[in-house]
Backbone as CSV, one residue per row, in Angstrom:
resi,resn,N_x,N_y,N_z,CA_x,CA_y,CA_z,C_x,C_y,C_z
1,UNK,-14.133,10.328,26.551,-14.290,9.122,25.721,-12.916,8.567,25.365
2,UNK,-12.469,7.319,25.898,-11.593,7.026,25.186,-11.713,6.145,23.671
3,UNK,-10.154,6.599,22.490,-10.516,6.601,21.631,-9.816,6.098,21.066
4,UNK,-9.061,5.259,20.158,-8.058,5.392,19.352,-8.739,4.985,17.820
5,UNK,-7.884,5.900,16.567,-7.864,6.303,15.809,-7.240,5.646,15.046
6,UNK,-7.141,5.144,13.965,-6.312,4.387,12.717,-6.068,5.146,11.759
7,UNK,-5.061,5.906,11.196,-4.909,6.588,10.471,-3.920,6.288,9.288
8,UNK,-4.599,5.947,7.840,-3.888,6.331,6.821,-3.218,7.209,6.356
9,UNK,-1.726,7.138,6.432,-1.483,8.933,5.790,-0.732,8.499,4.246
10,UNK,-1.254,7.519,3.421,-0.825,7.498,2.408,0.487,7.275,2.262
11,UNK,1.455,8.516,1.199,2.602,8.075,1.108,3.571,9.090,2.225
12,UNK,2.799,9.476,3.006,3.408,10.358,3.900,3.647,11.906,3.605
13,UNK,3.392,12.345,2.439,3.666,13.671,2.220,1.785,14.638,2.440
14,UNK,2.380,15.812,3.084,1.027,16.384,3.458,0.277,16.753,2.935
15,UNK,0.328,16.700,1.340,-0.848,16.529,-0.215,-1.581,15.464,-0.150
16,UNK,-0.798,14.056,0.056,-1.738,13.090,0.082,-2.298,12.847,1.230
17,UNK,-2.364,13.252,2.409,-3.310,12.976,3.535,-4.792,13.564,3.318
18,UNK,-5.809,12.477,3.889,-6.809,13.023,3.044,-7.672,14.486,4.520
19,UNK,-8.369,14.537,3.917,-8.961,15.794,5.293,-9.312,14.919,5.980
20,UNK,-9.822,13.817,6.686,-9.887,13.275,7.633,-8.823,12.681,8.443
21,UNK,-7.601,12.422,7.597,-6.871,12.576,7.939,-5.834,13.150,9.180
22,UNK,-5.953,14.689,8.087,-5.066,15.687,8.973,-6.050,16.091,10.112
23,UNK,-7.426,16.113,9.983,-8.460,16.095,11.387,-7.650,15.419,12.569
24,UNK,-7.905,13.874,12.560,-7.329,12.846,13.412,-6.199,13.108,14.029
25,UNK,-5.201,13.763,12.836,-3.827,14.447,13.826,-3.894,15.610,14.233
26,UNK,-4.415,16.571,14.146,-4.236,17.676,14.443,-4.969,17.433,16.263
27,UNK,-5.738,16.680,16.089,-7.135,16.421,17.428,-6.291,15.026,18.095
28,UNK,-4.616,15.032,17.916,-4.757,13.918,18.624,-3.610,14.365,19.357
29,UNK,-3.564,13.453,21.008,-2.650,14.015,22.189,-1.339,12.961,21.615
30,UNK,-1.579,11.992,21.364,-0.010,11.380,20.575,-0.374,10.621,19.756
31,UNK,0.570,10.572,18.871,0.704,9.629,17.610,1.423,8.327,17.655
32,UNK,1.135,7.494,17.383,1.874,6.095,17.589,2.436,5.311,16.242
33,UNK,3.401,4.833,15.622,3.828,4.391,14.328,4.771,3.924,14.404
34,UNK,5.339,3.268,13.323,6.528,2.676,12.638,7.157,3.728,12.373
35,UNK,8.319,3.541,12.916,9.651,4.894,12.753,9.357,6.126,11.681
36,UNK,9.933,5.035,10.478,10.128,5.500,8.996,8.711,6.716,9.105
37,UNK,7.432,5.923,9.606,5.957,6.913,8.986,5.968,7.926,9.746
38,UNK,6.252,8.060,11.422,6.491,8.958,12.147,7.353,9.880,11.791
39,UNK,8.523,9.525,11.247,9.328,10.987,10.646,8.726,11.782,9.517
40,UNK,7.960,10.482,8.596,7.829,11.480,7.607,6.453,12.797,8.108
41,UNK,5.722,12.293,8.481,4.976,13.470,8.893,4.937,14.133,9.883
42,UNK,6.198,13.913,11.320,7.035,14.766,12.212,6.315,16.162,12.033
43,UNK,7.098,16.856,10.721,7.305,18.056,10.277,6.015,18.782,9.719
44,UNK,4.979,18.277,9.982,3.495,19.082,9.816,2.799,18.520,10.849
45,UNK,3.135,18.196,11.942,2.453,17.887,13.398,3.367,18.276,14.103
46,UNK,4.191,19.383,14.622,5.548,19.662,15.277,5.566,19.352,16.633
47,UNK,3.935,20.245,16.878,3.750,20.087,18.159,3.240,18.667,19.146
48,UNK,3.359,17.763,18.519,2.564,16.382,19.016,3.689,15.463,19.503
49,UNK,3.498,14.788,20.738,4.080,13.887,21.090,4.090,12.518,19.347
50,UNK,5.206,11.805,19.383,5.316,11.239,18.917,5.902,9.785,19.526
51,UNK,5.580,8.774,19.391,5.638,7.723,19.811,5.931,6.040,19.136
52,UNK,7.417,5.502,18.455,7.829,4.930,17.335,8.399,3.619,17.734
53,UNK,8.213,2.730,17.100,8.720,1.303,17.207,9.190,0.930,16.314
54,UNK,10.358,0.354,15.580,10.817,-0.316,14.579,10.003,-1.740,13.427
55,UNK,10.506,-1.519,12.639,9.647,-2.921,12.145,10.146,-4.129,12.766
56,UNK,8.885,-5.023,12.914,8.847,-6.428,13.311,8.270,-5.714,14.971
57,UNK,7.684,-4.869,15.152,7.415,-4.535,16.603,5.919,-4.088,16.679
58,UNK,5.475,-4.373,15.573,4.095,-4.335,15.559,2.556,-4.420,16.542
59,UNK,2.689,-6.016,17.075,2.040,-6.322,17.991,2.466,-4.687,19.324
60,UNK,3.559,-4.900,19.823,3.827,-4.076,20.579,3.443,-2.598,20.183
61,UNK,3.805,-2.244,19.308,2.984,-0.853,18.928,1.463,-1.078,19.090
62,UNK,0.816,-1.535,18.543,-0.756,-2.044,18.786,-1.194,-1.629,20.535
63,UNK,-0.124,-2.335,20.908,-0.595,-2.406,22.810,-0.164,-1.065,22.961
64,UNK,0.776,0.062,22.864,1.485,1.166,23.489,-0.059,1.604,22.964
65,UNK,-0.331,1.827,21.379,-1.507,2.876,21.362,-2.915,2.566,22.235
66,UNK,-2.893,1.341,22.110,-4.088,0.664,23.181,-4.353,1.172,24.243
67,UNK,-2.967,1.108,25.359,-3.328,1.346,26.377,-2.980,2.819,26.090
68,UNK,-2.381,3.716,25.699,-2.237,5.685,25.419,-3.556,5.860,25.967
69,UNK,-4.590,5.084,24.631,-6.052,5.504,24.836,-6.314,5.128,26.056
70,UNK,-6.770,3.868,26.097,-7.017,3.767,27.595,-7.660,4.859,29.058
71,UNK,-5.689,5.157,28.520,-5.890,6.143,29.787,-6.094,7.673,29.642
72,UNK,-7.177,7.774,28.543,-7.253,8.608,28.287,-7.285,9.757,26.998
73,UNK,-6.341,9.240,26.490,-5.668,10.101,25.537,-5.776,9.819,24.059
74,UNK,-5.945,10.938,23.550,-7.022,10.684,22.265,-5.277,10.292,21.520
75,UNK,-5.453,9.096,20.952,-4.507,8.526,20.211,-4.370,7.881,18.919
76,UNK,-3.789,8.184,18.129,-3.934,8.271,16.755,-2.430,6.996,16.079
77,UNK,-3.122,5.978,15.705,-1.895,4.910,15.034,-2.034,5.081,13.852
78,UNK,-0.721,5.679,13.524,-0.885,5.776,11.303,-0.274,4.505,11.098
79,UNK,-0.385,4.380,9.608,0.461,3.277,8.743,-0.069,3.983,7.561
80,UNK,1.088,3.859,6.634,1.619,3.909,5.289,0.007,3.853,4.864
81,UNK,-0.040,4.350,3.668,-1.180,4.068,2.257,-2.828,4.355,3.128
82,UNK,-3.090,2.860,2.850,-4.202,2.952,3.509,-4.283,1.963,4.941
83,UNK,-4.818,2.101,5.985,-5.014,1.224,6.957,-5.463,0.063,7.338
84,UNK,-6.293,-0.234,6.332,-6.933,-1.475,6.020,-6.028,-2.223,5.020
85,UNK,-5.230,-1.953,4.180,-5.001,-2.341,2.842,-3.361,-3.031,3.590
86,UNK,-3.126,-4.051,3.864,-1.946,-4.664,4.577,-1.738,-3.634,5.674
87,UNK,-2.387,-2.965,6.501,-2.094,-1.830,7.475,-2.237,-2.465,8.742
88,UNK,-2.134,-1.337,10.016,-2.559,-1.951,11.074,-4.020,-1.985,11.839
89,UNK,-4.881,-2.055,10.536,-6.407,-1.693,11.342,-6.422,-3.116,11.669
90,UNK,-6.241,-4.004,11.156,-6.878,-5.594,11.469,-6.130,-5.797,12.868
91,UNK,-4.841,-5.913,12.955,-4.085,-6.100,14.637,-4.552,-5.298,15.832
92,UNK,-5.018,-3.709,15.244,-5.520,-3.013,16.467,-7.374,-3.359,16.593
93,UNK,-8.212,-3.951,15.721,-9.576,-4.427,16.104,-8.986,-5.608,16.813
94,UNK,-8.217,-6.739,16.433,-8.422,-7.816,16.942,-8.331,-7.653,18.482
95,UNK,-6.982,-6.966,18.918,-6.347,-6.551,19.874,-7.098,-5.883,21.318
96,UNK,-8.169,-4.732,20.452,-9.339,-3.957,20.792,-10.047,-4.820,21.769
97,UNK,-10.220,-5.662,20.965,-11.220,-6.620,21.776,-11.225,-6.820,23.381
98,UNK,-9.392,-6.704,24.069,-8.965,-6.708,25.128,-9.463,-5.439,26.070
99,UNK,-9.647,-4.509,25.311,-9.453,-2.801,26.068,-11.036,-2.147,25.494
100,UNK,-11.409,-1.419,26.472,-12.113,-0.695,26.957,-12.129,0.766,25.926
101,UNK,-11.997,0.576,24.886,-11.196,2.154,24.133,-12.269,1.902,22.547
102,UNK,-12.643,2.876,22.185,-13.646,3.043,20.648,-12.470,2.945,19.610
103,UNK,-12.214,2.261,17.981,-11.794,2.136,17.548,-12.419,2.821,16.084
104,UNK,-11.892,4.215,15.922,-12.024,4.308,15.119,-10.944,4.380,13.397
105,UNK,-11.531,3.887,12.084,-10.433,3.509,11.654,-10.794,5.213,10.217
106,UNK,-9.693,5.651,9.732,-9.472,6.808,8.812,-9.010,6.146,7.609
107,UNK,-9.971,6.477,6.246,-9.181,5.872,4.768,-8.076,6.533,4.402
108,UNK,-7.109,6.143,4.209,-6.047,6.805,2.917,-5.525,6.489,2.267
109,UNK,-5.089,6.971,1.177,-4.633,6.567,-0.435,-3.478,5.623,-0.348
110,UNK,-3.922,4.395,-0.390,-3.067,3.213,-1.047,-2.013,3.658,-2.136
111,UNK,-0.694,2.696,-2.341,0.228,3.093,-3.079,-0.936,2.913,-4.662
112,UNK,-1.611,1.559,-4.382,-2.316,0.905,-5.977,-2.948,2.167,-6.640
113,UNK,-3.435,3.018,-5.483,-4.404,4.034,-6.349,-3.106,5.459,-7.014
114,UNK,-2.017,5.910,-6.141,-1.710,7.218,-6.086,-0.604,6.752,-7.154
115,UNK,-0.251,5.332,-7.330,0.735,4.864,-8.007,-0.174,5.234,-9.491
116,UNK,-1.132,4.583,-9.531,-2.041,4.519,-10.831,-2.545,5.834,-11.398
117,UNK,-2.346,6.435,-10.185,-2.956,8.240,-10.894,-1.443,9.189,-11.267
118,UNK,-0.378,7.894,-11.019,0.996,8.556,-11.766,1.272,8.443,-13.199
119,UNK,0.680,7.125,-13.428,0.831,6.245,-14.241,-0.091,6.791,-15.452
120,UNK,-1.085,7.532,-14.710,-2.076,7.169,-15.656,-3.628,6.356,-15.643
121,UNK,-4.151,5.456,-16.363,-5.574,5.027,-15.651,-5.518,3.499,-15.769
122,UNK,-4.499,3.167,-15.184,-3.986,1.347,-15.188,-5.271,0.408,-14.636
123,UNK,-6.194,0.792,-13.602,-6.715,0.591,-13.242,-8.437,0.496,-13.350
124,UNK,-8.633,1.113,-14.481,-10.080,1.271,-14.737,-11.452,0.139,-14.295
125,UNK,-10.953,-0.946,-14.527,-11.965,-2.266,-14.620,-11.275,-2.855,-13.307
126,UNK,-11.506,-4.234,-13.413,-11.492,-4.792,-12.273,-10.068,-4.717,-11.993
127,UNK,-9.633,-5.049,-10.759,-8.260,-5.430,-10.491,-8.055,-6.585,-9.076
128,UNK,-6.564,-6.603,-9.141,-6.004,-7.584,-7.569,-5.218,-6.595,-7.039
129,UNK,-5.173,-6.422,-5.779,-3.743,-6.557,-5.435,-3.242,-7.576,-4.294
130,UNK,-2.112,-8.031,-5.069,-1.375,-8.959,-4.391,0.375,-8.461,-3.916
131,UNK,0.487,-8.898,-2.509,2.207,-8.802,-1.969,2.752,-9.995,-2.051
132,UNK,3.851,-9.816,-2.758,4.925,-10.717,-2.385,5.571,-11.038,-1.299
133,UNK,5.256,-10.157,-0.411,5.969,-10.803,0.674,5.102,-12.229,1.898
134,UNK,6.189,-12.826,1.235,5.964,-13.941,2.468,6.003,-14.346,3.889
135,UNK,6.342,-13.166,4.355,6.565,-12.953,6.042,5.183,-13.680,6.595
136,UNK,3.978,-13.189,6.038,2.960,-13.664,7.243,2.042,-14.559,6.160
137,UNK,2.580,-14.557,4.744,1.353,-15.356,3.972,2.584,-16.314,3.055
138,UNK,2.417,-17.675,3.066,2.873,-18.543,2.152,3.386,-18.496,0.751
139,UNK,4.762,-18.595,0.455,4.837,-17.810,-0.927,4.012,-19.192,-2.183
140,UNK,3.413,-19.905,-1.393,2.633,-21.277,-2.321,0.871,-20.699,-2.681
141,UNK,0.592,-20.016,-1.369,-0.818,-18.959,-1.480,-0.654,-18.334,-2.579
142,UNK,0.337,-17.211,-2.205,0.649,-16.073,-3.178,0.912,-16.121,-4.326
143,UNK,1.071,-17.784,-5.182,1.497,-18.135,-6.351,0.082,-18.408,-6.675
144,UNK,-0.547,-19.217,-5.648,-2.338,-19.649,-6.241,-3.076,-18.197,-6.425
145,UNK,-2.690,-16.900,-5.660,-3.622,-16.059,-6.054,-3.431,-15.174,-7.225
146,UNK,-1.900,-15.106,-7.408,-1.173,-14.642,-8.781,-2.123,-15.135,-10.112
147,UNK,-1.871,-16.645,-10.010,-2.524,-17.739,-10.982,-4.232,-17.350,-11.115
148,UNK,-4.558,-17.025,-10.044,-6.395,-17.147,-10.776,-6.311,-15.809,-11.266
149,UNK,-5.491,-13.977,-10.515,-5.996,-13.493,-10.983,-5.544,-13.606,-12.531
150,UNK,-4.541,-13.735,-12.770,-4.090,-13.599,-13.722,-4.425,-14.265,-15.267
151,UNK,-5.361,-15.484,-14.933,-6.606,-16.508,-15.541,-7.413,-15.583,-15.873
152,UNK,-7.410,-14.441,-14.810,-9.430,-13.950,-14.875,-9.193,-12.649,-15.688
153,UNK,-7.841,-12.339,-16.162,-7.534,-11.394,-16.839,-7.638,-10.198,-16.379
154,UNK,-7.715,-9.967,-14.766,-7.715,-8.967,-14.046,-6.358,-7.941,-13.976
155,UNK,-6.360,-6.451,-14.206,-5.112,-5.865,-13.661,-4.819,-6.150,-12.061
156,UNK,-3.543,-6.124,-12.253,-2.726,-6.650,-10.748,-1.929,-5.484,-10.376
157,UNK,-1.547,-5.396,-9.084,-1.041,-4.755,-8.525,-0.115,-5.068,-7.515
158,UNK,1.359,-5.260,-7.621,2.300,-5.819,-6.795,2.795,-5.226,-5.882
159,UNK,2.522,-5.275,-4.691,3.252,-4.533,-3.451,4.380,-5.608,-3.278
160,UNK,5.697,-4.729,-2.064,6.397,-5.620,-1.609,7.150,-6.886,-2.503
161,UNK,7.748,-6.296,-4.494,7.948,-7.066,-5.203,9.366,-7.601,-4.633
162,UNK,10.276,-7.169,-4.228,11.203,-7.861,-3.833,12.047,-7.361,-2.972
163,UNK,12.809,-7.601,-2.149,13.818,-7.487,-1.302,15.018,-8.440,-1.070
164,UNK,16.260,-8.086,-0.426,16.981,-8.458,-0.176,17.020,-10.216,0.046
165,UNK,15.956,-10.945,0.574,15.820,-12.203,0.770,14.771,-12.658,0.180
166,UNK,14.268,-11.869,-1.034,12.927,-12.040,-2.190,13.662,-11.724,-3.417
167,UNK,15.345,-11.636,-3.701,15.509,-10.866,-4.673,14.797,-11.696,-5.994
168,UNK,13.852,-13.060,-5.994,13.559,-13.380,-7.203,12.037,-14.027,-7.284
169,UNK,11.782,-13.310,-5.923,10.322,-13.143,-6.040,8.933,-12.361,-7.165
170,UNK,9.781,-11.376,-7.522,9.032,-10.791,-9.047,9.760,-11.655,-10.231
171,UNK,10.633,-12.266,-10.639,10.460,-12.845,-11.478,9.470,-14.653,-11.434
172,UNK,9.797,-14.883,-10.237,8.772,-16.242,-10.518,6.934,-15.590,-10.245
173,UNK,6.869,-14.615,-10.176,5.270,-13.848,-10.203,5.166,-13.866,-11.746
174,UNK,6.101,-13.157,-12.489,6.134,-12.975,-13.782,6.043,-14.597,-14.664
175,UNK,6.909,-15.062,-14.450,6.531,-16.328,-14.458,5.042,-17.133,-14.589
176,UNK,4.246,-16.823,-13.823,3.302,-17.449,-13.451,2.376,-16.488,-14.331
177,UNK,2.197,-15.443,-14.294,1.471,-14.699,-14.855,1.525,-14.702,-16.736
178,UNK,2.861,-14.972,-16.919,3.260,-15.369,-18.444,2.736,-16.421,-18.714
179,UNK,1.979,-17.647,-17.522,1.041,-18.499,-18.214,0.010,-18.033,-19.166
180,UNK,-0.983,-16.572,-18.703,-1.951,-16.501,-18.942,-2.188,-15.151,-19.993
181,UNK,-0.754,-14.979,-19.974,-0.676,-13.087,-20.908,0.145,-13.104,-21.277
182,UNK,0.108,-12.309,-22.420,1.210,-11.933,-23.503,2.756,-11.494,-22.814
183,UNK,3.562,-11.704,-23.688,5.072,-11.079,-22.851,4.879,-9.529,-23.521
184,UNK,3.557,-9.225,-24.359,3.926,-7.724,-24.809,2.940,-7.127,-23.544
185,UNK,2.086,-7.861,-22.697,1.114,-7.289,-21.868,1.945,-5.460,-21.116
186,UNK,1.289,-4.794,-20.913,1.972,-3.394,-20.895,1.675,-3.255,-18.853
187,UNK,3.091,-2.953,-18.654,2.935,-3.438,-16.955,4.049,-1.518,-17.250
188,UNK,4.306,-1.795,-15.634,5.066,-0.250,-15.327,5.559,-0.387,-13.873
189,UNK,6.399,-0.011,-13.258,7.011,0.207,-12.023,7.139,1.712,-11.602
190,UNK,6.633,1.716,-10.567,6.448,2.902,-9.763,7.086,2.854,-8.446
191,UNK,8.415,4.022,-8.174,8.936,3.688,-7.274,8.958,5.247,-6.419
192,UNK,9.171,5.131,-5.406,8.904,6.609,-3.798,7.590,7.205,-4.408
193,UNK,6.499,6.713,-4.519,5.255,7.120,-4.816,4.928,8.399,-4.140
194,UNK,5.177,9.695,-4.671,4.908,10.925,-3.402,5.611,11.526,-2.662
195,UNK,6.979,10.586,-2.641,8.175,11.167,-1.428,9.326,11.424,-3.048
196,UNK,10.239,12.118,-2.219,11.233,12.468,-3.116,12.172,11.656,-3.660
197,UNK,12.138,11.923,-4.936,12.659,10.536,-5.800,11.900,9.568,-6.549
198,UNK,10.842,10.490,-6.911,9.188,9.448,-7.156,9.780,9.510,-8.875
199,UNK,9.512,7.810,-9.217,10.157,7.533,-10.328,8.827,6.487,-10.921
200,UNK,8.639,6.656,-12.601,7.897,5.988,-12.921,8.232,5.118,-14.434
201,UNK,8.436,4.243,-14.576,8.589,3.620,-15.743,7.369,2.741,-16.462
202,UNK,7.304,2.525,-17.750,6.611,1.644,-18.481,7.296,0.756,-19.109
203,UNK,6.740,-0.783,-19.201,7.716,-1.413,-19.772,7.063,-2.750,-20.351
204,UNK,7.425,-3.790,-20.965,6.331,-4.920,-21.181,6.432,-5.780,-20.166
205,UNK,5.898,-6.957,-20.168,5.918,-8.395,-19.012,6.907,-9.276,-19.262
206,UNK,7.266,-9.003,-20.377,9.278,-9.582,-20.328,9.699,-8.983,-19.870
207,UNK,9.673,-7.413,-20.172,11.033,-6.640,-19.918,10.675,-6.824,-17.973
208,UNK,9.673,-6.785,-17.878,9.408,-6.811,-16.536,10.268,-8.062,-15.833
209,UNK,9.941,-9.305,-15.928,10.416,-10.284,-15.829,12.422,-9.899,-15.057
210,UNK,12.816,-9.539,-16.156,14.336,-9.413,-15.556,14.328,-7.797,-15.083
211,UNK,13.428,-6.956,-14.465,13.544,-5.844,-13.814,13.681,-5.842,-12.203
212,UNK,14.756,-5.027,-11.816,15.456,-5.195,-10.276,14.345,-4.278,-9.639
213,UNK,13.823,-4.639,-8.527,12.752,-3.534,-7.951,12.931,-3.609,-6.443
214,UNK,12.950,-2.879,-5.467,12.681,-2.949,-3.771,11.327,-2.906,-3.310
215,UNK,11.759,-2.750,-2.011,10.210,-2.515,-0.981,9.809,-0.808,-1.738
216,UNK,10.719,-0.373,-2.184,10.024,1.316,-2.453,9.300,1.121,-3.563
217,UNK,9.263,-0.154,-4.344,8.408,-0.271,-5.721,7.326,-0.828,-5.908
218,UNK,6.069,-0.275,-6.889,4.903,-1.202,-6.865,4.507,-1.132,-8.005
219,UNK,4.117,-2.582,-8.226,4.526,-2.885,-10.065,2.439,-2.911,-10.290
220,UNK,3.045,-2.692,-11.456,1.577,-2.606,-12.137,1.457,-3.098,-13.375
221,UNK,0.611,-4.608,-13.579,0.366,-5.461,-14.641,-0.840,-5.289,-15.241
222,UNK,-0.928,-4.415,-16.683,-2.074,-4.453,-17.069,-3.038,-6.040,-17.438
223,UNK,-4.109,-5.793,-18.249,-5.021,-6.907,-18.449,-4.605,-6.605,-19.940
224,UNK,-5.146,-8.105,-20.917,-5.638,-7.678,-21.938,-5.583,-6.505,-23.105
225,UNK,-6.422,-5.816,-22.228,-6.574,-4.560,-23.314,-5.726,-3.466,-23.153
226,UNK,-4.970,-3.260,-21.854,-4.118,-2.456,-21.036,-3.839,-1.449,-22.408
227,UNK,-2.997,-0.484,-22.770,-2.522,-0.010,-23.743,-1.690,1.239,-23.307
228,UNK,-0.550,1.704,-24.062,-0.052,2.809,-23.592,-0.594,4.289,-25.037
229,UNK,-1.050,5.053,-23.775,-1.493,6.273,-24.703,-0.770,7.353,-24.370
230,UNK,-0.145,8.189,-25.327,1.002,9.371,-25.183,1.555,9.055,-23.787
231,UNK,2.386,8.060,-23.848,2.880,7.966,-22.636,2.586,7.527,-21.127
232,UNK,1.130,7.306,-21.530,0.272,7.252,-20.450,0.012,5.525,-20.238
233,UNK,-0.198,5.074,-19.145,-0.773,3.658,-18.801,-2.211,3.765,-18.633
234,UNK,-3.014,2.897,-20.006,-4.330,3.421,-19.529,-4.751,1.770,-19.950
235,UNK,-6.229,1.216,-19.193,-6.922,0.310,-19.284,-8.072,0.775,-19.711
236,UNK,-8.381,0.646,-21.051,-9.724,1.040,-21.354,-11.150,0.864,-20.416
237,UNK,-12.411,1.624,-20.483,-13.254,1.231,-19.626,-14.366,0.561,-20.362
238,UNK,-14.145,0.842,-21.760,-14.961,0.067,-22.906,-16.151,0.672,-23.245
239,UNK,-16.313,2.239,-22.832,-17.092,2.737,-23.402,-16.954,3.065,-25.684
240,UNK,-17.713,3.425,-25.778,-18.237,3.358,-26.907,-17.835,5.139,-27.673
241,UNK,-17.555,5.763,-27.921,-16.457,7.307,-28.292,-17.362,7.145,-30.077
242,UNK,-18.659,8.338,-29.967,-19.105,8.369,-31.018,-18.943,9.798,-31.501
């Protein structure tokens, strides 16, 4: 049967891969990825061909695992967090369509969730998540979707807050979001989620506002009721404590 596999491995460390996961690799003849994800989990697949493309080489990775399977070979494409969640499951279905090969896709832990179970329970009720990065989506979109959630009083979740040619992309988010919430609203930055150097701060939606963050950071804007408990980032769930 040929097969290829979509695999989430989260933040790359071999705690957060989920058991379906480490199934998919252990059962697979090569692995296909973005550099950075291929090294990090190298070292608990020793024995597996490995197979890496740089960023911006995407499409082309898509086709190498495509045709692997193809011809045969049970082949396994990771990406970061989860696979669906800005990953490469959507490029390898579309792609699929060309080749003769079963597509199957594996869940794994998004930064929004493993970030939030650092944090604490930021997340309880509804939420967004939205990226800043403008590479493949309009930074005029990304301001309209900022704006409603942030109307609907939803917690948010910022991937991709800034970089080198975004350095002021989290403050005009903040911006926009200070239409609709307090500057005391209780937000937090979470940075190497899982890998070494995993750093977590709490802070308000001002202090946020003038905070320096990279691609290694993912910000977290409570709602409303957000609140910090012993230290903790928690969003109430509104039960009733009799």
């Amino acid at each position: 049967m040929k097969k290829l596999t979509v695999v989430g491995i989260g933040a790359g460390n071999y705690d957060g891969l989920t058991v379906g996961a480490v199934k998919a690799l252990e059962n697979a003849d090569v692995i296909v990825g973005y550099t950075v994800y291929c090294e990090l989990i190298r070292p608990y697949f020793k024995n597996k061909e490995f197979v890496s493309t740089p960023m911006m080489r995407e499409t082309e990775r898509c086709r190498i695992a495509l045709e692997r399977a193809s011809g045969g070979e049970n082949t396994v494409m990771i990406c970061s967090g989860d696979a669906g969640v800005y990953g490469m499951a959507s490029p390898v279905l579309e792609l699929g369509a060309e080749y003769d090969v079963e597509i199957e896709i594996v869940a794994g832990v998004t930064a929004a969730l493993s970030g939030a179970a650092l944090l604490g329970s930021p997340l309880t009720c509804d939420f967004a998540v939205i990226s800043l990065s403008d590479l493949l989506t309009p930074f005029d979109v990304i301001e309209k979707r900022l704006d409603r959630a942030a109307d609907a009083d939803m917690c948010i979740v910022i991937y991709n807050p800034s970089s080198h040619k975004r350095a002021d992309h989290l403050r005009r988010a903040c911006e926009i979001i200070l239409r609709h919430r307090s500057p005391e609203t209780v937000c937090a930055v979470a940075r190497m989620i899982g890998r070494e150097g995993e750093s977590s701060e709490i802070l308000t939606l001002a202090e946020l506002e003038n905070r320096e963050t990279d691609m290694f950071s993912t910000v977290f804007i409570g709602n409303s009721a957000t609140k910090v408990i012993n230290g903790r980032m928690v969003t109430p769930r509104g039960y009733r404590y009799e």
